[in-house]
N, C-alpha and C positions, 0 to 999 in steps of 0.2 A: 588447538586450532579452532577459529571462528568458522560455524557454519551454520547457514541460514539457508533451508530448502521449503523451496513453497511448494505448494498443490493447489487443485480446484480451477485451475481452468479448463477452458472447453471453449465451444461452440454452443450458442442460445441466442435464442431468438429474440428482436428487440421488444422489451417489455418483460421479462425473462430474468431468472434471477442466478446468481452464482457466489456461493461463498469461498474466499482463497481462506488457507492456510499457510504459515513460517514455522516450521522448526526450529526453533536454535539451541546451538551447542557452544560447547567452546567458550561461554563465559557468563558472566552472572545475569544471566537476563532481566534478572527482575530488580536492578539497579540502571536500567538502560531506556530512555526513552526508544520509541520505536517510531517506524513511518514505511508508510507505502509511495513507491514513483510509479510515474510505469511512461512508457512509449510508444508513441503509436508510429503505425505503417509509415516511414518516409521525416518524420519529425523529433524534436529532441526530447528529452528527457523533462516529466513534469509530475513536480511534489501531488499527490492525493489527500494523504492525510499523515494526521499522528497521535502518537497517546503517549501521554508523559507514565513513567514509569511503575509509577500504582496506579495505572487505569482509572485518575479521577477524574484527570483531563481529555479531553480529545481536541479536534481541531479535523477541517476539510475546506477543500478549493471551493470556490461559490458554483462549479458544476458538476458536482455530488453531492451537496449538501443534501436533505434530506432523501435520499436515497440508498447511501454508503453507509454504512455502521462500520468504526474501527472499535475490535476487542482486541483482550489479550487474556491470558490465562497464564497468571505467574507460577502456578503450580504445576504447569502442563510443559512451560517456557516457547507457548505456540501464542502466537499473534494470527488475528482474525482480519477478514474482512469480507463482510457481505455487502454483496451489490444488488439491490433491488432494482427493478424497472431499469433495466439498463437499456442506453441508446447504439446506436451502431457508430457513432463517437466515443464512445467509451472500447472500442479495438483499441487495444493495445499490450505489451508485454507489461505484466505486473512483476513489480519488485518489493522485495522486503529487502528494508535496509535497517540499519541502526543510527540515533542520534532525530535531535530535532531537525527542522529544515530549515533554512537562514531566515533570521528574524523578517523579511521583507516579504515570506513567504505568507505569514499571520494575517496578511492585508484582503486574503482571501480571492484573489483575484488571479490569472492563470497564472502558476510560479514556476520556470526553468529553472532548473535546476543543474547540476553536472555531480559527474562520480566525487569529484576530493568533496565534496559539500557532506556527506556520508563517509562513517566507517568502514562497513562492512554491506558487505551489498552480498543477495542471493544470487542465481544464476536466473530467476524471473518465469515465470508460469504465462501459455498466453490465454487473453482473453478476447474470443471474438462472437461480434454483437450481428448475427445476420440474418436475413427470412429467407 
């Protein structure tokens, strides 16, 4: 059985830093490209980032770009994500899923996203940004 548990959120102040964490079980993680969505209060579902499956690659929306580091650790089969300087835009429930994001996503620009675009989805960690 597929399973993908994250950790690391909380509550932090805007400017504030939080790193999430993915467990995965249930199958060969380190042949699986990875990626973060997450959701915010009231709106739908939007791609973060991703990292192709030996961590050579990465990729992020143009509002985390230098702020968001996407890791992974294939030995660990945990997928990272720190969030430096984060805004009180950036509330939302984070996801670790599996799989790239649909090619339109790459354009770096905000990308909706929905559940079939993804294999495997976690149950999502929340993160909120407030003073």
């Amino acid at each position: 059985e597929v399973q993908l548990v994250e950790s690391g959120g909380g509550l932090v102040q805007p400017g504030g830093s939080l790193r999430l964490s993915c467990a995965a079980s249930g199958f060969t993680f380190s042949t699986y490209d990875m990626s973060w969505v997450r959701q915010a209060p009231g709106k739908g579902l939007e791609w973060v980032s991703n990292i192709h499956s030996g961590g050579g690659s990465t990729y992020y929306t143009d509002s985390v770009k230098g702020r968001f580091t996407i890791s992974r650790d294939n030995a660990k089969n945990t997928l990272y994500l720190q969030m430096n300087n984060l805004k009180t835009e950036d509330t939302a429930v984070y996801f670790c899923v599996t799989d790239q994001p649909p090619y339109r996503c790459y354009s770096g620009s905000r990308c909706a996203v929905s559940r079939p675009d993804f294999s495997y989805w976690g149950q999502g960690t929340q993160v909120t940004v407030s003073s």
